[in-house]
C-alpha positions in Angstrom: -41.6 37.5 7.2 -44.8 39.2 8.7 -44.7 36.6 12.2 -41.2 37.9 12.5 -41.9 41.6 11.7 -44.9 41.1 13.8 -43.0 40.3 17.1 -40.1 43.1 16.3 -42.8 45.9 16.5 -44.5 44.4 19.5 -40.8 45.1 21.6 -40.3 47.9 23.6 -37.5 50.3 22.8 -35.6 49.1 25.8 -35.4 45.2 24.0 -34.6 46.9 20.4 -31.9 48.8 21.6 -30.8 45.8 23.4 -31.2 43.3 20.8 -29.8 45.2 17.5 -27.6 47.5 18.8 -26.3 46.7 22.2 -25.6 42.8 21.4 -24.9 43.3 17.8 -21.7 45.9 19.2 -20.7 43.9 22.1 -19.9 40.8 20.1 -18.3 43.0 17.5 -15.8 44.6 21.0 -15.1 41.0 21.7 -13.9 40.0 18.2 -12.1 43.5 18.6 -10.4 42.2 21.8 -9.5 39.2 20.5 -7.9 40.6 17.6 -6.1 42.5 19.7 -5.0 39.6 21.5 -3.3 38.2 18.3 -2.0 41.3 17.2 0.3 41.2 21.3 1.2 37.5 20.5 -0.2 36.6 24.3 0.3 33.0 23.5 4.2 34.2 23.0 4.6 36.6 26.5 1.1 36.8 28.7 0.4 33.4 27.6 -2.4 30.9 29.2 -3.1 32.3 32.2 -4.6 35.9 30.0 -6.5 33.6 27.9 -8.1 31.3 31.1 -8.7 35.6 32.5 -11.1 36.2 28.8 -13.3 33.2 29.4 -13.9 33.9 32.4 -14.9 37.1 31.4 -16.3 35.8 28.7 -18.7 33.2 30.9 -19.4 36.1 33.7 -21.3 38.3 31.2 -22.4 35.2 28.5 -24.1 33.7 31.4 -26.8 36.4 32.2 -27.3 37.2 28.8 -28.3 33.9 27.6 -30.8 33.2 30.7 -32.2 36.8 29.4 -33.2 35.8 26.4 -35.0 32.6 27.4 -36.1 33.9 31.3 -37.7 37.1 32.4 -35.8 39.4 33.7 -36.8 39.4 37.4 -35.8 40.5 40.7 -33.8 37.0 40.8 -32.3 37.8 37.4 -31.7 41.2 38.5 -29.7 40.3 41.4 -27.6 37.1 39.5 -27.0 39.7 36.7 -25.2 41.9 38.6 -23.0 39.4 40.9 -21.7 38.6 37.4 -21.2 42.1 35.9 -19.0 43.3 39.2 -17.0 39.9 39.2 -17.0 40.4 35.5 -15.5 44.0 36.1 -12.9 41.9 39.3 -12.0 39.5 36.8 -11.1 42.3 34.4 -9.1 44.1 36.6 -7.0 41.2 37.4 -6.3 40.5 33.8 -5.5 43.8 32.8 -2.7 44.4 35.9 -1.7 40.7 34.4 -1.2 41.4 31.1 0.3 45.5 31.2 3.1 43.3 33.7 3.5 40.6 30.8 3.3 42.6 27.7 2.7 46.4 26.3 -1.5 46.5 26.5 -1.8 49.0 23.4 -3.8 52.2 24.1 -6.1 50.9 21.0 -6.3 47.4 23.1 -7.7 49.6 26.1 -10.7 51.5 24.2 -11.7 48.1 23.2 -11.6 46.6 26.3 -13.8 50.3 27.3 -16.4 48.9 25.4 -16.3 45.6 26.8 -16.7 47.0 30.2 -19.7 49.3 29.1 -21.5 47.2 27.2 -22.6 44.7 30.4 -23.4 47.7 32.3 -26.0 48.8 29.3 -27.2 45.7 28.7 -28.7 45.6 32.7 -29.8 48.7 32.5 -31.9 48.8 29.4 -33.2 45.3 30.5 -33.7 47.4 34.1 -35.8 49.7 32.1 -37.6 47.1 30.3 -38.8 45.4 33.3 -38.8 48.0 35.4 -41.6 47.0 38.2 -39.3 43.7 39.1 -35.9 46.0 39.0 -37.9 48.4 41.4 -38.6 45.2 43.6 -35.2 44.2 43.9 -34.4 47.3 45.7 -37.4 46.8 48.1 -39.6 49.8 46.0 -42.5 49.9 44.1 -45.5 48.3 44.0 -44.5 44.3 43.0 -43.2 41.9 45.2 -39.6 40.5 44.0 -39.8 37.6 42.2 -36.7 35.2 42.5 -37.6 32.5 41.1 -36.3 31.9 36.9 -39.8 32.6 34.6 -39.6 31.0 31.2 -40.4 33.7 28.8 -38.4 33.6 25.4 -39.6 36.8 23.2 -38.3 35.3 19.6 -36.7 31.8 19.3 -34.9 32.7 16.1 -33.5 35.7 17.8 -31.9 33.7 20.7 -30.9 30.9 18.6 -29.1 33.3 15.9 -27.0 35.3 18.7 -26.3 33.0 20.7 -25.0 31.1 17.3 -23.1 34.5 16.4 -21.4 34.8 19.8 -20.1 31.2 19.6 -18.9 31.7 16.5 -17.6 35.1 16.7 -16.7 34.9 20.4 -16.3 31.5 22.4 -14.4 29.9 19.0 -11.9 32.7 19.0 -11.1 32.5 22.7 -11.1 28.7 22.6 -8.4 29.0 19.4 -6.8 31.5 21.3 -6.4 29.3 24.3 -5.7 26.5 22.0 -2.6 28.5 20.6 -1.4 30.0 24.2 -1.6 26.1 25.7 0.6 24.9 22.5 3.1 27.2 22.9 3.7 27.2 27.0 6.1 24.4 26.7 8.4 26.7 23.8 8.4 29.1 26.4 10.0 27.4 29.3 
């Protein structure tokens, strides 16, 4: 217990915030949304092409937070991180206009989805904070160079391996099912 204790109080606020509030809520959202999902009965009107729209969604974010808890968060990550936060925030778009033309999108659906929208954009920036001197060099200010190439630094092992283990739990298997049920009932539906 006092290794594990040990490495908590050496993070920065920045990484706690991150890592036991910012995470801990955003997996929580996408249980939420998928919830939500079952609650519209997409597999019976928005159907397979909703549920392809939330892992993509799901991959655009999952992505850059999985390379930042095993790489440090550079000028490279920086610059991947938020190629996949805007075509996270495209992709959403596109599935919202899909599904309020397929099915009633409940207004408690849409604070959800708020969250899920939010949550990306606080991850970068408390990571921005945390590694300030790289963010700074990815817009060409400062006093480091830009780093692009990926830096293996993982700041807890048992962190990373029991989030990443929650979100496929509480997050990919859900959307999987709910793909699972959408793909099962296309052929009722023609």
């Amino acid at each position: 217990m006092g290794h594990a204790a040990d490495n908590v109080g050496r993070l920065s606020a920045p990484y706690l915030l991150l890592g036991f509030l910012v995470l801990p809520l955003w997996i929580a959202a996408g249980v939420a949304d998928y919830l939500c999902h079952r609650v519209a009965k997409i597999s019976e009107n928005s159907g397979t092409p909703e549920s392809i729209l939330h892992l993509v969604q799901f991959s655009l974010v999952g992505l850059p937070t999985a390379l930042a808890l095993f790489f440090r968060a550079n000028a490279g990550f920086f610059l991947f991180a938020a190629l996949c936060i805007l075509l996270h925030h495209v992709t959403a778009y596109i599935d919202v206009r899909y599904a309020d033309a397929t099915r009633k999108v409940q207004p408690w659906e849409e604070m959800v989805h708020s969250f899920l929208e939010i949550l990306p954009i606080t991850a970068y920036l408390l990571l921005a904070v945390a590694q300030w001197p790289q963010f700074l060099a990815l817009l060409g200010l400062g006093k480091e160079r830009p780093v692009f190439v990926p830096e293996l630094h993982i700041l807890s092992i048992p962190y990373a391996i029991a989030i990443l283990a929650v979100a496929f739990l509480f997050n990919l298997i859900p959307y999987l099912e709910e793909l699972a049920r959408c793909l099962r009932a296309a052929p009722n539906k023609r």
